[in-house]
N, C-alpha and C positions, 0 to 999 in steps of 0.2 A: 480635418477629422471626418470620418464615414461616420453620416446619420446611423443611428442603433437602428436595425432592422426592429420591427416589434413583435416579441414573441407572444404567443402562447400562454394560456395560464398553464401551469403543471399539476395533476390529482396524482395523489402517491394512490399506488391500488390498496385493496384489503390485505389485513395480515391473514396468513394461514390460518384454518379452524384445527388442524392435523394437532395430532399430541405429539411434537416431536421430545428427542431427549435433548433439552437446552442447557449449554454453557451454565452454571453458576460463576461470572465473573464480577469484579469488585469495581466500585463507580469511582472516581477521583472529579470532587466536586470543586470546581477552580474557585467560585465566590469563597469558600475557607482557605485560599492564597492570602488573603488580605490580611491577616494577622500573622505574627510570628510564631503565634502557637499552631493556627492550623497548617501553616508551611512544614512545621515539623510534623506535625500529624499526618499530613499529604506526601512530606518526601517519605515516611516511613512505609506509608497505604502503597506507595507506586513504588516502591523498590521492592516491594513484597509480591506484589500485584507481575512486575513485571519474572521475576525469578518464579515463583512458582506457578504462574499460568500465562505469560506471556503476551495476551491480552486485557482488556480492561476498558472500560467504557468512561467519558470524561461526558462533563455536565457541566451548564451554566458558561458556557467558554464566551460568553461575549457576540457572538453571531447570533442574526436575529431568523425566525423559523422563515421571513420574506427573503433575504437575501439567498438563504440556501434553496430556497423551490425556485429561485428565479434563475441559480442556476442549474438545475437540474432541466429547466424550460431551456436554455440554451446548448444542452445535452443533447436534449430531445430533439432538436430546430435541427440541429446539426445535423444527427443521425437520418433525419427525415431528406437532407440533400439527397441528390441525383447519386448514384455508383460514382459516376464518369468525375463527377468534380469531387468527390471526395480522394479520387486517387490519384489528385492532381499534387496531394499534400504526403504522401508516401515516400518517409524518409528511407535511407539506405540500412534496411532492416537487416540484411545478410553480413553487415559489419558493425553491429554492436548501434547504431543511431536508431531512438525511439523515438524523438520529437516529430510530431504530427500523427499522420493515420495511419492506421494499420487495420487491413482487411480482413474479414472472418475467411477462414479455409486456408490458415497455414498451416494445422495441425491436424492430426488425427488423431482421435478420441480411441477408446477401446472397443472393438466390433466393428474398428475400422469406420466408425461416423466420421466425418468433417468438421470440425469447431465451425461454432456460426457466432463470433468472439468478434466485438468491434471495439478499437482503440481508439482514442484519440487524449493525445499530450499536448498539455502546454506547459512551456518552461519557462523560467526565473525571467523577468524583463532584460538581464545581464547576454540571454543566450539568444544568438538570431535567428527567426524562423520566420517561413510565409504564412498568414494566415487567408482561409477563405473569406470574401465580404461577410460572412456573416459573422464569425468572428471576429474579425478588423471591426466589426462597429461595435461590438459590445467590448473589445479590448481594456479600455478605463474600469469599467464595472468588476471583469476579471482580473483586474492590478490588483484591484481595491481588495480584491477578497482570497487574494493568495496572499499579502501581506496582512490582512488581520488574520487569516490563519498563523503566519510565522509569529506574531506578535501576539496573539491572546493566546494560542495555543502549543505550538509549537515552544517557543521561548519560555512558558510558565513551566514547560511538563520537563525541558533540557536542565533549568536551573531545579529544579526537583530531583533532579537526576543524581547531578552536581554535589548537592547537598547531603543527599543519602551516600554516596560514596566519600561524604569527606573530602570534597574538592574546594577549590575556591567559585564561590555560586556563577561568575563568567566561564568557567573551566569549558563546558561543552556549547554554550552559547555562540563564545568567541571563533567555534571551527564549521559554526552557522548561523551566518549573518544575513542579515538579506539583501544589503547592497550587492554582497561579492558571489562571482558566477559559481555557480553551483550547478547539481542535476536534480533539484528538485522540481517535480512539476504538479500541475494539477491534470487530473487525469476525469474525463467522462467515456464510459466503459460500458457495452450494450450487448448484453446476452440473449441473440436474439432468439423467439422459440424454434424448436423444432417440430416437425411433425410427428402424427405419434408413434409410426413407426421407427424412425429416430429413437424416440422415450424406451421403446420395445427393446431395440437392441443394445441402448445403452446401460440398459437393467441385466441384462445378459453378462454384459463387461462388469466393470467400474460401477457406472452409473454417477460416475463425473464429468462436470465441465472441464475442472482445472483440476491438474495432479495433485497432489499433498506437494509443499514446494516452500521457501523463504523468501523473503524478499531483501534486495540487498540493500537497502540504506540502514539510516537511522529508526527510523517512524515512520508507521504509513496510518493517515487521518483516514478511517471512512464516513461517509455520513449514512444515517439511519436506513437501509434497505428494506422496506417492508417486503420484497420478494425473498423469503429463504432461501438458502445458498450454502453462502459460506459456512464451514465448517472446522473446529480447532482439535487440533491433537495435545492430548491432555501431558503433562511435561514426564509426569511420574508414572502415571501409568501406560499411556498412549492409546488412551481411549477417545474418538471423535464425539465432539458433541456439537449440535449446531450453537451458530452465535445465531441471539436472538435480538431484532431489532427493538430497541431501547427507545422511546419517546425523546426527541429533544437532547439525542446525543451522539457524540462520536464514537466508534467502535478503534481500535489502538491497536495495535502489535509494533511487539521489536524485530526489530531485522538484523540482518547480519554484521553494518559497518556497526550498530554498537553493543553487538558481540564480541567483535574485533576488538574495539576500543577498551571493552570491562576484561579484555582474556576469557571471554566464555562466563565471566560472572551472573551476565546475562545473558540469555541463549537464544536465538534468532529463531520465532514462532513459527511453526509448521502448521499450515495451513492448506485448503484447499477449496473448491468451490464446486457442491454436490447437485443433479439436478434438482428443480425445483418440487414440492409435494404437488403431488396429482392437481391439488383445487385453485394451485397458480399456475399451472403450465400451458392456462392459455393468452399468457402475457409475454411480453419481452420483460428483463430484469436492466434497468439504468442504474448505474452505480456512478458513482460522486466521491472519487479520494484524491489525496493529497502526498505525494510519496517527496518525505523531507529526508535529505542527501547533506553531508560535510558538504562546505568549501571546496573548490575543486583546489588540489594539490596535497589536501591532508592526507596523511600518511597514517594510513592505518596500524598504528602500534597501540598494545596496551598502556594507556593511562599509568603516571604515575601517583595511585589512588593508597590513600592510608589505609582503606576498607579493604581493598585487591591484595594490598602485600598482606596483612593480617590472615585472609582468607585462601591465600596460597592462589591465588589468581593472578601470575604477573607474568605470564605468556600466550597469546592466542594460536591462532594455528598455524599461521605461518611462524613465529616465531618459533615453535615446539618443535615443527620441522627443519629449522636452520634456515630459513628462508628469506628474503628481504622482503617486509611487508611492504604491498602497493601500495600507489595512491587511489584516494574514491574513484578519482578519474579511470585510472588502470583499471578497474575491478568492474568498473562499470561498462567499463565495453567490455570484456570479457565476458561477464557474465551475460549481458543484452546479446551478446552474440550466438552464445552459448543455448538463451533461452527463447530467441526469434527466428534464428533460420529456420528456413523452413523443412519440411520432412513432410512425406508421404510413409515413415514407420511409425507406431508407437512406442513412447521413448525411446527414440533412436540412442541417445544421447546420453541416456543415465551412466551416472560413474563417471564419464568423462573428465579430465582433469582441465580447468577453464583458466588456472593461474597456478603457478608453481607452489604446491602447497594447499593447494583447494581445491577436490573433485566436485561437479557440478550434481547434483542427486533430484531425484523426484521419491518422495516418500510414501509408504502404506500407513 
């Protein structure tokens, strides 16, 4: 076993002073798990939470505020490698594979910028990858803290799920396990600045990083970004407002496979990632998520849910279209293919149909 390289301490920067228009989203505080009453209180809070605004910030989950900075310090170490050896770890991005890095400048922005977007995935201990020395030594540390994400966080908010639809409380657990291979991974994600004439012409455009867009698992865990960013489109009305980073907690959205899974009961969050206010953009923005994926082989069909059939939700999209629902696996190189190749257009791609039954979209 490679000795742990020794990192870094990690400083989150200052939040914004700017008045932006923030999110009102709803907290799902997991310490009221503990009882049968607040489980019923909680699966009511997140099934509400997730249908009418699709986001939601979760608290008390069990991780301590040192395990999460230390890895945001292994983010950082990383990103601070040489160009050369980080694209030594550059999966086969043109066919649907995200495991490992991926470089800033595959995309263009609106005004014709270049993304300056750095990736790096790791996957389930189930899925084989190379990693660089500097990961290989901190490897144990990051087991440890993808699996108490699945276990304190992940597995309380699926059996919450479970229960608000009226399932048996293993019902969505059971199709995410953590021994068996899956694509979920832990992601450190690095937006790096631009200059300011960058900033200039991307106010001209957009004045995004990332399009309005969904994501296709299950759940994607963020940890607290005190760089402003992201931003959610509102269900009902489809008005953007920023998410506001929460002290001491995870930021939430649902995605597309448990769309799939509710028939659209639940609707897979459109989001996006705006640049940053004037008084942070002379930082990089490090982000720290967690994107939890089915078992690979499940078959995305709607749920046989007592709540679904009552509520008229007992077909998703491909179903609706006579279609044979994929597997997570199927959808996910489709989609990863869909949303990595690279292009010198902007949105080359939109509408695109990426699986029989599912056009691939970038949203306003």
């Amino acid at each position: 076993m490679p000795i742990a390289v020794p990192l870094s301490s990690y400083a989150h920067v200052p939040e914004t002073q700017e008045a932006l228009d923030w999110a009102d989203l709803p907290t799902i505080d997991l310490s009221l798990n503990a009882t049968p009453e607040g489980r019923a209180q909680l699966a009511e809070t997140l099934i509400d939470a997730l249908r009418t605004k699709g986001f939601f910030y979760v608290t008390n989950f069990g991780i301590s505020q040192a395990e999460v900075d230390s890895q945001f310090a292994i983010g950082d170490q990383f990103y601070g490698l040489p160009l050369a050896e980080k694209l030594q770890y550059v999966p086969d991005l043109e066919n649907g594979e995200y495991n490992g890095y991926r470089p800033a400048g595959r995309r263009v922005l609106s005004s014709g910028v270049p993304d300056r977007v750095e990736v790096y995935n790791i996957p389930k201990p189930e899925v084989p990858q190379a990693f660089p020395p500097l990961i290989e030594s901190h490897l144990p540390e990051i087991r440890g803290f993808q699996e108490k994400l699945h276990e304190h966080v992940l597995t309380p908010l699926l059996t919450l799920i479970a229960t608000a639809l009226e399932l048996p409380p293993d019902a969505l657990t059971n199709l995410h396990q953590w021994g068996k291979r899956a694509e979920d991974h832990l992601r450190y994600m690095k937006y790096n600045r631009h200059p300011a004439e960058d900033y200039e012409r991307l106010e001209e455009g957009d004045g995004l990083y990332v399009t309005g867009h969904t994501d296709l698992g299950t759940l994607t865990l963020l940890f607290r970004q005190p760089v402003a960013g992201l931003q959610i489109r509102d269900h009902d009305t489809g008005a953007w407002k920023w998410a506001k980073p929460l002290d001491a907690s995870l930021t939430v959205n649902a995605c597309d496979a448990l769309s799939f899974l509710t028939g659209g009961y639940v609707r897979s969050t459109i989001h996006r990632v705006h640049v940053p206010p004037r008084d942070q953009r002379d930082v990089d923005r490090l982000g720290l998520l967690y994107f939890a994926r089915p078992n690979q082989g499940v078959v995305l069909k709607t749920l046989a849910s007592p709540v679904l059939a009552r509520e008229g939700f007992t077909a998703n999209d491909f179903e609706r279209a006579g279609k044979p629902a994929p597997t997570i696996d199927e959808f996910t190189v489709a989609k990863q293919t869909w949303q990595q190749s690279k292009s010198s257009v902007f949105r080359a791609k939109d509408g695109q149909e990426i699986v029989p039954g599912f056009k691939g979209q970038y949203h306003d």
